[in-house]
Steps between C-alpha positions, in 0.01 A plus 500: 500500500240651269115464577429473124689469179434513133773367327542458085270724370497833285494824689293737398579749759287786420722774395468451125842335462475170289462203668774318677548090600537577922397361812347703787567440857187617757577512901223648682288656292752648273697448230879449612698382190437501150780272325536497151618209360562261187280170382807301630540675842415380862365784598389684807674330750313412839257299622121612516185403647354470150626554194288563150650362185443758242658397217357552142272806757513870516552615822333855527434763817139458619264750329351805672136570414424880552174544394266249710177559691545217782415743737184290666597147371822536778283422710383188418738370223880411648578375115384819302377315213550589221791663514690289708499240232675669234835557652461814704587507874450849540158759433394824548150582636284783551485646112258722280389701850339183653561366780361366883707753768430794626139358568258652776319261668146415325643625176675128407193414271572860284806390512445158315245678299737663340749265474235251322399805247825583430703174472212277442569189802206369653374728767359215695804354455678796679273527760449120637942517457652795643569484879534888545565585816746819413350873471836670373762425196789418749229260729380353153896428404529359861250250384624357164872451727354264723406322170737196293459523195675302161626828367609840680217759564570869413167783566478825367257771680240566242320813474135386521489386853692777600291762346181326612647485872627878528193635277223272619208513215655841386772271351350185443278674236795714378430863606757737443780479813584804760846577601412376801373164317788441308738546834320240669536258192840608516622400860273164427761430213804596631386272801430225283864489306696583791327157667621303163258642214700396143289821357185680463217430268258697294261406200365812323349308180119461471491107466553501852206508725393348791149283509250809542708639183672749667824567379834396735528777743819731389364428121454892452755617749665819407860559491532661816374146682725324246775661607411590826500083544819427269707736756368353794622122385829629392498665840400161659813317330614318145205411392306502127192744364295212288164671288285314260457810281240706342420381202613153530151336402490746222217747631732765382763375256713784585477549833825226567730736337367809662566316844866495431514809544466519858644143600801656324482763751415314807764239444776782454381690788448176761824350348326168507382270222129531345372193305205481312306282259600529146280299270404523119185651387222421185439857510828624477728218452829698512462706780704276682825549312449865580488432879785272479701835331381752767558180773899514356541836497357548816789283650766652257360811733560310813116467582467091575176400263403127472236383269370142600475327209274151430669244329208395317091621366370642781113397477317189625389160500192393339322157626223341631666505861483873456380784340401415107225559209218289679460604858175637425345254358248367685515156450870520622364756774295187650783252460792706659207564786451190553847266414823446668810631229518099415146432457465814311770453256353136428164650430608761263643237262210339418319596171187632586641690781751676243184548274291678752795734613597568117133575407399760795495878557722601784345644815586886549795560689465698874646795512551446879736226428890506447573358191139408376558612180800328432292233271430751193840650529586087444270469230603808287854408522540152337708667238803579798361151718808259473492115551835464662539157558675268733797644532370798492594721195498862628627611106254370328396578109238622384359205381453402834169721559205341558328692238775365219482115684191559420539596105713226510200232626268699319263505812365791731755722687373430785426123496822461413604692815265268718682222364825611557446588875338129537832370436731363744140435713389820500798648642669630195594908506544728192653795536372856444786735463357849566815699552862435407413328158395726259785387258346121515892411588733568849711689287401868689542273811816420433626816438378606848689236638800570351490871628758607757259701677223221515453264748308138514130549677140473485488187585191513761548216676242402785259772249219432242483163640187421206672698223831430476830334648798720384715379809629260294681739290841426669482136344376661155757772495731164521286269246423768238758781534785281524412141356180476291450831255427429199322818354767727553919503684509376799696647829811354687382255759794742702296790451135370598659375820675866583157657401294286838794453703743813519323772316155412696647447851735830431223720458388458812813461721501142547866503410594193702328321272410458101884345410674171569835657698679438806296682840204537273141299649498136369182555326560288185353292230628175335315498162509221202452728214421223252226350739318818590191546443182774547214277514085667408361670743213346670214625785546350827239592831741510760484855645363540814093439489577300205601797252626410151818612378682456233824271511794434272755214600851517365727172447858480504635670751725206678541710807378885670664607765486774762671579766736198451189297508383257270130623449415329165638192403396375094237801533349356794446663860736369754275643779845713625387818577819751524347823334460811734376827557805757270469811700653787328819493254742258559 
């Protein structure tokens, strides 16, 4: 007798083939039969405690979500929202050099500091919802595996924390490391993966700093820490060397290709994969092709290199529930003081209210402040500010700017962008692409994505909780890619599946999952392709201390499923809670 079975639908199994009319067969947690059959057949034969009629359905592998920063929300979240909602039943942790293990004791707030600099979630947030109670990486993983969670939980050692522990100030504030600095780091990494770290982490690009401004610890490391750290987690076991590269905010547009040099050699050296981001450019906006060639030649050379690719604009979300033109205004000043996000959005519709904003200097910005300038950057780029509507359009035309909206209603630029973020009460988001659209189409993206040596990423989920909410990209990658284009050729719904299911869980060893096969982990999802749907992001204020994040719901997934359990049901929680710690390659 089967515990579940799916019965009628169209496989989509992962491995690229074309899809296939089967049923699939889960006992214990696993897949145990996959029977292909005809529209006239029986079927699987056997009884089950439940079976899901799939028919007219794809039936894909759950997705695997390397590039995540739940690191502190495990502690508080058991649904890991938002990512849990788009189909994925696995992620990866612990990326860009960020992360909450080693940690000395009295150092957690430095710790969270950086964290909220770096990957911009509520500090207060962190601090009212992280239980702590570890001091080392393995204690820290012995934490999130007493945990249940709606998706599976993999943690990579990140090289901030563990240059802060074994350096103490020295390496907090990124002082040059000793031999005898870089051993210590060393035996803390090689711990770390040998007690179930997926990989190390490093960031070495500028936009990264924690609250004080100080870069991410590692951000200047030189090559003899790199590698002294890359041999120590190949020593420790299988396990992957993930950077956010020089050069990746554009501070030096030619730094990324410079790096390849030595990830080229550290990957052939280590014999284990490195994967970095790869993203587009304004100031060189080909210099990605060129690392995709020196990324295929460098595994035509045998050294394993892995750009992460995002499969859409990489920028963020402009809105009166976050950062936009009018923050210093100072009649808006007094009303966001004073006004619940309701009350507030109420008040800013009314006329005079809009007059008073529209009409006022802005206050000057505080240089103390994270972000506080983010309002003139806003206002002297309503020329790339797109109204994406609900759906969301993340290819939109030009004629979507605020500034030509504006041409169009012959009014001010930015009244008319007032007016468009009071739509949908308030709530509405345009999007402000600053990286990975300098074409104004997804054609560069696409040809990332169709690279053999590129690999589906970026996605931040659980990160810039008031800037953006990429972690829906697996149900865009399904929406766009493979249904919706309309600007360009679209990809096989066969091949955006293999990209978040195989490729992604492949990289980093998970091979007992990522395809729908016989002994492989019943982590599947039943998905109406006609019905599904990426709905507008929206602000919601429940983090911990009542932080604001951004959210994204997806519709039309009839069933997720992990661990042969039903976790999602019509894209709504079950409350099962199957997902566990992943320690280490499968």
């Amino acid at each position: 007798m089967f515990d579940l079975k799916i019965v009628g639908g169209t496989v989509v199994d992962g491995t690229g083939v074309p899809g296939y009319l089967a049923d699939v067969g889960i006992k214990d947690g696993r897949i145990v039969d996959v029977r292909r059959r005809a529209a006239t057949d029986d079927g699987l034969p056997g009884d089950a405690a439940e079976t899901i009629d799939a028919r007219g359905r794809v039936v894909a592998p759950g997705f695997v979500d390397i590039h995540t920063h739940y690191d502190g929300q495990v502690s508080w979240d058991s649904m890991l929202e938002p990512s849990s909602g788009h189909g994925v039943t696995t992620v990866v942790t612990g990326n860009c050099g960020v992360g909450f293990a080693p940690v000395r004791p009295g150092r957690e707030d430095w710790l969270i500091e950086l964290m909220e600099g770096v990957e911009d979630i509520p500090g207060t947030a962190l601090t009212e919802g992280i239980s702590w109670g570890w001091e080392s990486y393995p204690e820290y993983l012995d934490v999130i595996e007493r945990g249940r969670f709606s998706v599976d939980v993999g943690s990579q050692i990140a090289h901030g924390p563990v240059r802060a522990y074994a350096m103490g100030e020295r390496g907090a504030r990124n002082e040059p490391a000793t031999p005898d600095d870089i051993a210590a780091m060393a035996r803390l990494v090689q711990e770390g993966v040998e007690a179930g770290a997926l990989g190390f982490s490093t960031s070495r690009t500028l936009g990264h700093r924690a609250m004080d401004g100080e870069p991410v610890p590692g951000t200047f490391a030189a090559e003899d820490e790199l590698f002294g750290l890359g041999r120590a987690m190949a020593a420790g076991g299988q396990a992957v060397f993930e950077l956010a590269p020089e050069g990746v905010g554009g501070e030096d547009i030619l730094a990324p290709k410079r790096e390849l040099a030595w990830m080229e050699r550290l990957a052939g050296e280590i014999d284990r994969p490195v994967t970095f981001a790869l993203i587009q450019i304004d100031a060189a906006p080909q210099l990605w092709r060129e690392q995709l060639e020196i990324s295929a030649a460098a595994h035509a050379a045998g050294s394993r290199l892995y750009p992460q690719i995002a499969a859409r604009p990489f920028g963020m979300l402009i809105g009166f529930p976050g950062h936009h033109a009018f923050t210093h205004r100072p009649t808006y000043r007094k009303l966001r003081a004073e006004l619940g996000p309701e009350e507030l959005a109420a008040r800013l519709a009314e006329p005079a209210v809009r007059a008073a904003i529209l009409s006022e200097e802005d206050l000057p910005p505080d240089p103390s402040v994270l972000f506080d300038t983010m309002f003139a950057a806003v206002q002297h780029s309503l020329g790339r500010l797109y109204a994406i509507g609900d759906p969301p359009d993340y290819e939109p035309t030009a004629e979507r700017t605020v500034k030509a909206i504006a041409r169009q209603r012959g009014e001010d630029p930015l009244a008319t962008l007032y007016d468009l973020m009071l739509e949908s009460d308030a709530a509405a988001m345009l999007l402000l692409p600053l990286l990975n659209y300098s074409d104004g189409n997804h054609d560069a993206i696409r040809e990332m994505l169709t690279h053999p040596a590129g690999v589906v990423g970026l996605s931040d989920g659980g990160a810039h909780c008031g800037m953006i909410c990429d972690a829906s990209y697996p149900t865009f990658l399904l929406t766009h890619w493979a249904r919706d284009r309309h600007r360009g050729d679209k990809l096989p719904l066969e091949y955006v599946v293999r990209k978040q299911s195989h490729d992604t869980a492949a990289l980093f060893g998970l091979t007992d999952r990522g395809v729908i096969e016989p002994g492989k982990k019943a982590d599947i999802n039943v998905i109406d392709m006609d019905a599904l749907r990426l709905h507008a992001p929206r602000m919601v204020y429940d983090l911990p201390a009542g932080g604001r994040r951004l959210m994204q719901q997806a519709s039309g997934y009839a069933a997720t499923i992990v661990s042969g359990v039903v976790t999602r049901r019509a894209s709504v929680d079950t409350g099962e809670r199957p997902g566990r710690l992943v320690r280490g390659a499968r």
